[in-house]
Structure formats: C-alpha cells, structure tokens
N, C-alpha and C positions, 0 to 999 in steps of 0.2 A: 409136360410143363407143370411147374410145380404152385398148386393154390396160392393166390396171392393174399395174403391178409394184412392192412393196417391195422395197425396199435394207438393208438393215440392216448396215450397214458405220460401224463408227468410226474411221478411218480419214479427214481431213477431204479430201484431195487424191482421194482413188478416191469416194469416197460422191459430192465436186462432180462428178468428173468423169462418174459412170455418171449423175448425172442430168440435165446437159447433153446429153449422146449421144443418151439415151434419148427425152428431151425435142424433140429437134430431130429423130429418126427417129419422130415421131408418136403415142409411148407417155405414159402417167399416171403417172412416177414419184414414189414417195414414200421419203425418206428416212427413216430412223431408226440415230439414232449412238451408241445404247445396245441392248443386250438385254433388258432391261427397257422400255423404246420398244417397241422390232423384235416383243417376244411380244405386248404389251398390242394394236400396230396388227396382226398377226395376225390373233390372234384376236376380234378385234370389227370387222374391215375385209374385203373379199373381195379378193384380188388372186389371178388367173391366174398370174403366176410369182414368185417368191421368190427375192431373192440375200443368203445367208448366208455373211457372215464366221465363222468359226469362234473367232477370238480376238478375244473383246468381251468391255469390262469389263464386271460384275455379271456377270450371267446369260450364259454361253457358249454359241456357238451350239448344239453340240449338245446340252446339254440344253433348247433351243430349240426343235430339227428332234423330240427325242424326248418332249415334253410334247406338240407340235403333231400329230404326228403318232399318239399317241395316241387322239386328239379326231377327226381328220380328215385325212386325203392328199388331200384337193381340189386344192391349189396345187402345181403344178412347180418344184422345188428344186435351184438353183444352188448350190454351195456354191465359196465365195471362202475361201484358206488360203496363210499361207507354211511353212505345216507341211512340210516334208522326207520326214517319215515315211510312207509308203505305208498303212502300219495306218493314221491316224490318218485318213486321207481316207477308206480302207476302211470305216470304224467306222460312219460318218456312215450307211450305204446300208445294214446289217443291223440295225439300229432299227425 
C-alpha cells in the first residue's frame, strides 16, 4: 500500500506540481487547496506525512499544525512557507 501524503497547499502551480512528483514516485497524494479542506481531510483521513502551507486562505496553517496537534502527532509534518522571518518557521515546531 502506497504512503499516504496530504498536501494542503493553495497554491494551484506547487499543490499540481507535488502531486505529479509524488504521484509518479509511487505515493497516494491527496490535495487540499483550502485550510478548511487540509483540517477536515486531516482529521477524518490517516495520512503518514503532511505538507503544510502556512499561508492558506480561511483557516491558516498554523492554527491547523496547533488544533491537529492538539488531538494527535501521528503524522510527520512538512511545513511549506515564503515567510522571511525565521520566528515565523520557528513558531510552527514549539506548538
């Protein structure tokens, strides 16, 4: 059975592109191009790794990684950002 990975990237150029990649390297990727998507297939789906945009309309990633992780750390978490700010990536990993 093939790794499950959500995307949660809105973003339409990066969300096509990781799922292509991922797709043709043998994985089960699943997009979602809202945060409101990205939490709902979270948490009612199992997926082994998780790649989180940070800037997603509605619901932003990190209070995404900080609801989810409240509930559960099961899934390994990538986090995808054009954030500059060193704090702002920081932020994401003391949650």
């Amino acid at each position: 059975m093939a790794l499950r990975i959500l995307i949660i990237e809105d973003d339409e150029k990066i969300g096509a592109t990781l799922v292509e990649v991922f797709t043709r390297e043998g994985y089960a990727p699943v997009l979602a191009r809202t945060g409101e998507d990205g939490f709902f297939r979270w948490t009612t789906g199992h997926f082994e790794l998780v790649i989180l945009d940070l800037g997603l309309p509605g619901r932003g990633g990190m209070e995404i990684l900080a609801a989810r992780f409240a509930v559960s750390r099961e899934s390994l978490v990538l986090i995808l950002t054009a954030r500059a700010r060193s704090s702002s990536m920081a932020n994401g990993f003391t949650r």
